[in-house]
BALO-663676 format. One record per atom (N, C-alpha, C): atom name; residue in one letter; x, y, z; residue number from 1. Coordinates in steps of 0.05 Angstrom, whole numbers, plus 5000, padded with zeros to 4 digits. Layout:
REM BALO-663676
+-------+------+------+------+------+-------+
: lumti : mipa :   px :   py :   pz : mikol :
+-------+------+------+------+------+-------+
:    CA :    a :    X :    Y :    Z :   NUM :
...
+-------+------+------+------+------+-------+
REM end
This chain:
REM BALO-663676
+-------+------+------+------+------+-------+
: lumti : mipa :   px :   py :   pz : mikol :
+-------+------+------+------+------+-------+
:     N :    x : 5294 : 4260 : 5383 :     1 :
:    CA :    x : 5314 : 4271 : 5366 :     1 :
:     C :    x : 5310 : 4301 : 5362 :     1 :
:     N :    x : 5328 : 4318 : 5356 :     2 :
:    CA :    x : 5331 : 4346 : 5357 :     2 :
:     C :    x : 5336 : 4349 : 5336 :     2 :
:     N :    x : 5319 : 4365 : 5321 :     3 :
:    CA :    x : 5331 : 4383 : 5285 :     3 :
:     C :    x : 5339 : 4396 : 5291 :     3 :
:     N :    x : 5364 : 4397 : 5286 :     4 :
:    CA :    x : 5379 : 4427 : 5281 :     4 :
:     C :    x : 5387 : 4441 : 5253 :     4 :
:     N :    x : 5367 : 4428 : 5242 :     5 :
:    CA :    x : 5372 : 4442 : 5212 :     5 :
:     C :    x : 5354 : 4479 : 5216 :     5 :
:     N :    x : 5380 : 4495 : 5201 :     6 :
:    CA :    x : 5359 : 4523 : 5215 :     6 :
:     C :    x : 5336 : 4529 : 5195 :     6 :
:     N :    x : 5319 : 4539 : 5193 :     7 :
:    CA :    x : 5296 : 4547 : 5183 :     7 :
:     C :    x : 5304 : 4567 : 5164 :     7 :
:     N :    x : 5296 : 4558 : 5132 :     8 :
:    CA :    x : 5309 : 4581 : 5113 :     8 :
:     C :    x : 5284 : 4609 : 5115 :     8 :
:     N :    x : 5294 : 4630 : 5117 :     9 :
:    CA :    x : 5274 : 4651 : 5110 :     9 :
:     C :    x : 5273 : 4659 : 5079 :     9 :
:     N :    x : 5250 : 4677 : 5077 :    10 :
:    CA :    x : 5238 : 4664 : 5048 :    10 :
:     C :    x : 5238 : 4698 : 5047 :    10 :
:     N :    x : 5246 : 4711 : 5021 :    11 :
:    CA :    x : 5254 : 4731 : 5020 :    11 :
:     C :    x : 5225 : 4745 : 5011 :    11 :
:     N :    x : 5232 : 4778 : 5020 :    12 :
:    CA :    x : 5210 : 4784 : 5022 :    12 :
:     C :    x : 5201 : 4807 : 4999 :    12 :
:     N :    x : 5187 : 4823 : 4984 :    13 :
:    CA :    x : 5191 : 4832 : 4962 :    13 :
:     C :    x : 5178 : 4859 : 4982 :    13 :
:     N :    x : 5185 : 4880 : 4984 :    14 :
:    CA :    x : 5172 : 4911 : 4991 :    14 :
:     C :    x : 5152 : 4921 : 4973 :    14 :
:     N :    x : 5127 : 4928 : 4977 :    15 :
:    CA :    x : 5108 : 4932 : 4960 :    15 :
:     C :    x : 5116 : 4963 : 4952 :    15 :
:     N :    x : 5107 : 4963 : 4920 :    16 :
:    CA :    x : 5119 : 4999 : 4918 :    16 :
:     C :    x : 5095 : 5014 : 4927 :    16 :
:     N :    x : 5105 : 5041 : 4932 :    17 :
:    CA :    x : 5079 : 5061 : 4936 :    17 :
:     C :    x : 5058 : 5064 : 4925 :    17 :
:     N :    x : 5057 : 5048 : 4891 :    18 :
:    CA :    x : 5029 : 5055 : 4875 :    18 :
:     C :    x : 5011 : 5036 : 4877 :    18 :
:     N :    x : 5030 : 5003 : 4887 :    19 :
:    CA :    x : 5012 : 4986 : 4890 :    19 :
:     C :    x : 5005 : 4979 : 4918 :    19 :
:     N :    x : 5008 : 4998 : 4939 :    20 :
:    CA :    x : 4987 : 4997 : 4967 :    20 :
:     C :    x : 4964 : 5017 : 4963 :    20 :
:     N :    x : 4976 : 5048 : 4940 :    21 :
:    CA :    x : 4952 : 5056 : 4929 :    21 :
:     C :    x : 4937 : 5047 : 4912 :    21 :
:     N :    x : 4936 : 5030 : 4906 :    22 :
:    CA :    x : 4912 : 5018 : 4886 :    22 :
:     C :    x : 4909 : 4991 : 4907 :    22 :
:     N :    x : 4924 : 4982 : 4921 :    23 :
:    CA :    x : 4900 : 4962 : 4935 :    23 :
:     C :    x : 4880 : 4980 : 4952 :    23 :
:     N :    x : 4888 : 5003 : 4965 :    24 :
:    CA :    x : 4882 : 5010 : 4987 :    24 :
:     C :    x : 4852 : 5019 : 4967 :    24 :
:     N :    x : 4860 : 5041 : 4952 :    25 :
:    CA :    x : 4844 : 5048 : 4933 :    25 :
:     C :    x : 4816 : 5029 : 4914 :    25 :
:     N :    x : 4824 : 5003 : 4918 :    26 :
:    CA :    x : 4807 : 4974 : 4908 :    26 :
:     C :    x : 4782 : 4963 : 4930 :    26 :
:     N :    x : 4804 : 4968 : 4954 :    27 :
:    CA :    x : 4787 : 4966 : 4975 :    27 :
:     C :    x : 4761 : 4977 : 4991 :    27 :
:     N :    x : 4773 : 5011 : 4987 :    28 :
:    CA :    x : 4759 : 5027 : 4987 :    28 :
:     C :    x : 4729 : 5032 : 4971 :    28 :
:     N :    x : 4733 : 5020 : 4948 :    29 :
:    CA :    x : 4715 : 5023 : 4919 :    29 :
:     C :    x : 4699 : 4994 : 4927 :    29 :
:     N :    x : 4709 : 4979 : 4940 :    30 :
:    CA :    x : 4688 : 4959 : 4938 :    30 :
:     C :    x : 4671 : 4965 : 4962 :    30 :
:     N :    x : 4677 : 4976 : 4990 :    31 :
:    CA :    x : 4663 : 4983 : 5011 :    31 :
:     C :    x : 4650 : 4999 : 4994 :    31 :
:     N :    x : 4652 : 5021 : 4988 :    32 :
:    CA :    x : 4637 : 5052 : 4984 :    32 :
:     C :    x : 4621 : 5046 : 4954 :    32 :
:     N :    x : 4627 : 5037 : 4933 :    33 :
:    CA :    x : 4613 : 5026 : 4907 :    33 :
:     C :    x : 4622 : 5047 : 4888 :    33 :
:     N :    x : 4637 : 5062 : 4893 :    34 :
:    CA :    x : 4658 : 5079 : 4877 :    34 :
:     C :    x : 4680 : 5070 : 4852 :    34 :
:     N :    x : 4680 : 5084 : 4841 :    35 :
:    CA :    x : 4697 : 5065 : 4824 :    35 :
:     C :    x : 4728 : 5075 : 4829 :    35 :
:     N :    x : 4742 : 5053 : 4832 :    36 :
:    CA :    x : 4774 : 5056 : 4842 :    36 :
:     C :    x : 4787 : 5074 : 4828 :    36 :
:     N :    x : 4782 : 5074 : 4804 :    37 :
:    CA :    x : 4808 : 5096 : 4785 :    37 :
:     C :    x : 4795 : 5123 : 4797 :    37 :
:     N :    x : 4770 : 5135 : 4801 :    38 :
:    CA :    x : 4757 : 5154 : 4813 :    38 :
:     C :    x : 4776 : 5162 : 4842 :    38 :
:     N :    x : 4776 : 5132 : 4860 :    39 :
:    CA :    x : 4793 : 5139 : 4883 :    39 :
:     C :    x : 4821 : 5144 : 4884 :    39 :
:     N :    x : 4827 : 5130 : 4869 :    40 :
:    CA :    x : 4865 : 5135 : 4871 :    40 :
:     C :    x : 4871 : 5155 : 4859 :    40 :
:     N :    x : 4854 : 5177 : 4839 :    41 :
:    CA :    x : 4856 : 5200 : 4827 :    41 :
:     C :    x : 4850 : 5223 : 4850 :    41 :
:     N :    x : 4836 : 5210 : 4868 :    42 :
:    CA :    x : 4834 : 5238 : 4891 :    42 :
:     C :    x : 4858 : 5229 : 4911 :    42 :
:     N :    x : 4867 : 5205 : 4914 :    43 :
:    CA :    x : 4891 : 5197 : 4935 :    43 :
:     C :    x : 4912 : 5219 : 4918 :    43 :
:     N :    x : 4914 : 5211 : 4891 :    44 :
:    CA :    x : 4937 : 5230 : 4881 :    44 :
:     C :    x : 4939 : 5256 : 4884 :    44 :
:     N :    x : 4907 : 5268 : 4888 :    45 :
:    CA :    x : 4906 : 5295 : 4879 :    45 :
:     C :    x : 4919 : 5310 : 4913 :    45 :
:     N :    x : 4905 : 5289 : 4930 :    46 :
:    CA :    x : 4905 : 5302 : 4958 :    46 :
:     C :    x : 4940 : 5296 : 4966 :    46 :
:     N :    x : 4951 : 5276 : 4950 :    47 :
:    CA :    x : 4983 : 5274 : 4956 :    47 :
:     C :    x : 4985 : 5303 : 4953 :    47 :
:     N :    x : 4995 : 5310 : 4917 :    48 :
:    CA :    x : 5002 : 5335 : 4911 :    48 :
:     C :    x : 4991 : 5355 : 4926 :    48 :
:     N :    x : 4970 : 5362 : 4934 :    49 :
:    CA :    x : 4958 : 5384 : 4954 :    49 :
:     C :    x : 4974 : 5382 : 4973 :    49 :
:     N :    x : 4988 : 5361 : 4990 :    50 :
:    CA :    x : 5007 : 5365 : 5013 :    50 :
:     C :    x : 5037 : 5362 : 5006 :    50 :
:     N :    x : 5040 : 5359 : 4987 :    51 :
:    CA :    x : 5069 : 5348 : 4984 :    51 :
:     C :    x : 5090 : 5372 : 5001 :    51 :
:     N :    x : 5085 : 5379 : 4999 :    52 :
:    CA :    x : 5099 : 5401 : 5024 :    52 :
:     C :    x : 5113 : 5398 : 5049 :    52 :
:     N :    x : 5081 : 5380 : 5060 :    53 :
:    CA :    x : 5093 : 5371 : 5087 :    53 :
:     C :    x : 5105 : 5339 : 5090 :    53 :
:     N :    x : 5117 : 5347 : 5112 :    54 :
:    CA :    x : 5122 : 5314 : 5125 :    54 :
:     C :    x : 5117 : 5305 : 5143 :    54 :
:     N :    x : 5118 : 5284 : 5150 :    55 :
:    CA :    x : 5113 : 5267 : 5176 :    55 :
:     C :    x : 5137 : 5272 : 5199 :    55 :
:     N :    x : 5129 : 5279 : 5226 :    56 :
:    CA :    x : 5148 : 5287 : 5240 :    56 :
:     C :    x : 5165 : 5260 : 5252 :    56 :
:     N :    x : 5183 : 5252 : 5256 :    57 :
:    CA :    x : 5199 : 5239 : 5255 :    57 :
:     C :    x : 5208 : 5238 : 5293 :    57 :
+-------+------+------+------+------+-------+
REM end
């Protein structure tokens, strides 16, 4: 017998920008023994230091 019932896709939620910096930032702190608020305070600082530029397209 053949299903042809179609396969529902399961919607997907886009992670915002602060929370890939604080996982990324979580991650980081557990390799290095750093403490995370320490790292995502220099992710921020080195954003603003470039905010200038962009990614070439």
């Amino acid at each position: 017998m053949i299903n042809n019932r179609k396969k529902e896709h399961s919607t997907y939620a886009k992670p915002s920008r602060a929370d890939i910096v604080r996982s990324v930032a979580t991650s980081t702190a557990v390799e290095t023994g750093q403490s995370s608020a320490k790292i995502e305070a220099s992710f921020e600082a080195t954003r603003k230091k470039f905010a200038h530029l962009r990614l070439a397209v």
